[in-house]
C-alpha positions as CSV (number, residue, x, y, z in Angstrom):
1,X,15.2,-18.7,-0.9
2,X,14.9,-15.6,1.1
3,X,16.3,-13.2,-2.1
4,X,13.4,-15.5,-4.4
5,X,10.6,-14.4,-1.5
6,X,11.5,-11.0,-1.4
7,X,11.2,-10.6,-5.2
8,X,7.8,-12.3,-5.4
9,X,6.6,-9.9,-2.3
10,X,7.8,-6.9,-4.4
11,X,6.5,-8.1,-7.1
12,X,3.0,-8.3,-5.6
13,X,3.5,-4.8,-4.0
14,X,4.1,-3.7,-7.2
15,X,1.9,-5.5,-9.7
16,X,-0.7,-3.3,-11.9
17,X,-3.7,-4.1,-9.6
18,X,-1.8,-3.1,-6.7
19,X,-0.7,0.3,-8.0
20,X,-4.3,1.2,-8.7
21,X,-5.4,0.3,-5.2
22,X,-2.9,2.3,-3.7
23,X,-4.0,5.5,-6.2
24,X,-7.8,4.7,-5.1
25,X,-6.8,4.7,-1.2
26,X,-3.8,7.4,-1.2
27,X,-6.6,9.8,-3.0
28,X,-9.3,8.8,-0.8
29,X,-7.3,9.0,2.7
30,X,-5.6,12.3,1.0
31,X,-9.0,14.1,0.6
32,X,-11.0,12.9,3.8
33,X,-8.3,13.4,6.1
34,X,-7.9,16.8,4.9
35,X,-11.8,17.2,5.5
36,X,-11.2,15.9,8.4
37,X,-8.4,18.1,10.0
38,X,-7.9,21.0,7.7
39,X,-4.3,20.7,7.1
40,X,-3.2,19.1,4.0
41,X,0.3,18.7,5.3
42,X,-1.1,16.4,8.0
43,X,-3.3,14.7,5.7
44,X,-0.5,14.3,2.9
45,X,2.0,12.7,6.0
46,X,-0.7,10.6,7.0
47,X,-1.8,9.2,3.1
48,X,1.6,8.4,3.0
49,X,1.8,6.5,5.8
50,X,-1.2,4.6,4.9
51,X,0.2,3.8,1.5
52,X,3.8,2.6,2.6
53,X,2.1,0.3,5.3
54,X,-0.6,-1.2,3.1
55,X,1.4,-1.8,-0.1
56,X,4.0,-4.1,2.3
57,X,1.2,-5.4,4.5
58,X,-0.4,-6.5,1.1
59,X,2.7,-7.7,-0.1
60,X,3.2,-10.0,2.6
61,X,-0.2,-11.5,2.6
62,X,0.0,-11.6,-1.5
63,X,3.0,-14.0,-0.7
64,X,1.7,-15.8,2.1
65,X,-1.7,-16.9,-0.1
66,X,0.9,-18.0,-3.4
67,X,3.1,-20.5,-1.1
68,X,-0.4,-21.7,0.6
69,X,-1.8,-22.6,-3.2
């Protein structure tokens, strides 16, 4: 059960739409952080952050919505 779940959440997290959302908002965050604070190290550490957290947090919700449906 919990190794079948944890597939199906990767899976989501990984899935073709999801890779090209996290491109779109990695970019984005990337460039107007960097506008934002002038340090591109800062803005790479904080793209990444973003990433990591949104590709699990979608994951999870991904998930959720299949066993609802």
């Amino acid at each position: 059960m919990i190794n079948s779940a944890l597939k199906k959440i990767i899976d989501h997290i990984f899935s073709k739409k999801s890779i090209q959302i996290r491109i779109a908002t990695f970019v984005w965050v990337l460039l107007c952080s960097w506008f934002w604070t002038g340090d591109p190290i800062k803005s790479g550490n904080l793209a990444i952050s973003v990433l990591v957290g949104s590709m699990i947090i979608q994951g999870i919700f991904e998930w959720l919505y299949d066993r609802s449906h």
